[in-house]
C-alpha positions in Angstrom: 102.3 -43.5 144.5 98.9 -45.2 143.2 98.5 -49.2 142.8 95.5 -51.1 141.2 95.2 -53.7 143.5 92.6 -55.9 145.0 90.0 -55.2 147.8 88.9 -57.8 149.7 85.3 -58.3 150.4 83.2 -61.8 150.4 82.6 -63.7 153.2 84.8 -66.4 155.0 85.8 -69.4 152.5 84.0 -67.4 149.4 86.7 -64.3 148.7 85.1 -61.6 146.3 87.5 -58.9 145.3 87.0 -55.7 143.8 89.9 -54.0 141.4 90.7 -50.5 142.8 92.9 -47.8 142.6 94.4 -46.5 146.1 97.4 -44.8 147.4 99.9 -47.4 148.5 100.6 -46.2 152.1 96.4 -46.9 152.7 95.2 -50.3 154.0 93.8 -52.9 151.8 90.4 -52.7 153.2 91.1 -48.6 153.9 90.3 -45.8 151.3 90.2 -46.0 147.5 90.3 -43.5 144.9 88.2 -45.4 142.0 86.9 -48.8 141.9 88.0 -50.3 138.4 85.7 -53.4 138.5 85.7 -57.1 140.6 87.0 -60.6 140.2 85.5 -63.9 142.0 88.1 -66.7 141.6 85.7 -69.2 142.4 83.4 -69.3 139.1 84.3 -70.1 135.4 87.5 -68.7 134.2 85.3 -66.3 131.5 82.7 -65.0 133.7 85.1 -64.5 137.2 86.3 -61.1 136.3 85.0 -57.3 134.9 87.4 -54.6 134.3 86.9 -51.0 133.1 89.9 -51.0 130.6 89.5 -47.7 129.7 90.0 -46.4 133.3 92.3 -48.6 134.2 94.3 -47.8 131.2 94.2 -44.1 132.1 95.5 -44.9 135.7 98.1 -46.6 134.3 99.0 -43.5 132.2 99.0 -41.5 134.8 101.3 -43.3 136.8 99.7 -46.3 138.4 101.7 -49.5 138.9 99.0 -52.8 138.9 99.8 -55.6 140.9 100.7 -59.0 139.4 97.3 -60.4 139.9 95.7 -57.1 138.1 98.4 -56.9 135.6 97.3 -60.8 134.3 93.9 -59.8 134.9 94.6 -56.7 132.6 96.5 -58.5 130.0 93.1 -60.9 129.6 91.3 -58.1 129.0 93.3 -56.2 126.5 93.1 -60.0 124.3 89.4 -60.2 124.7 89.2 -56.8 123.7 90.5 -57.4 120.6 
């Protein structure tokens, strides 16, 4: 099973995370099959985030579960969008 979760990276105190799609049974920090984009919670709540909706859309449609965090994230994205 695939879940868009987040990655990780950033150093100590100032977390970075990048939006991926990866099996579920691989580490966070392990192997990814596509990177969907990045979020930084630390800076301004309209320029923390970037999202590929279009490929995150067709992971979803194939199957892909997002995690809570990605699925708010998503949502944002699908009202900026319009």
């Amino acid at each position: 099973m695939v879940k868009i979760r987040l990655r990780r990276m950033g150093a100590n105190k100032k977390p970075f995370f990048r939006i991926v799609a990866t099996d579920i049974r691989s580490a966070n920090a392990g192997n990814f099959l596509e990177e969907l984009g990045w979020y930084q919670p630390g800076k301004k709540a309209g320029e923390n985030y970037q999202l590929d909706l279009a490929k995150a859309e067709a992971w979803i449609a194939k199957g892909a579960q997002p995690s809570e965090t990605v699925a708010a994230l998503l949502k944002k994205s699908r009202k900026a969008a319009q």
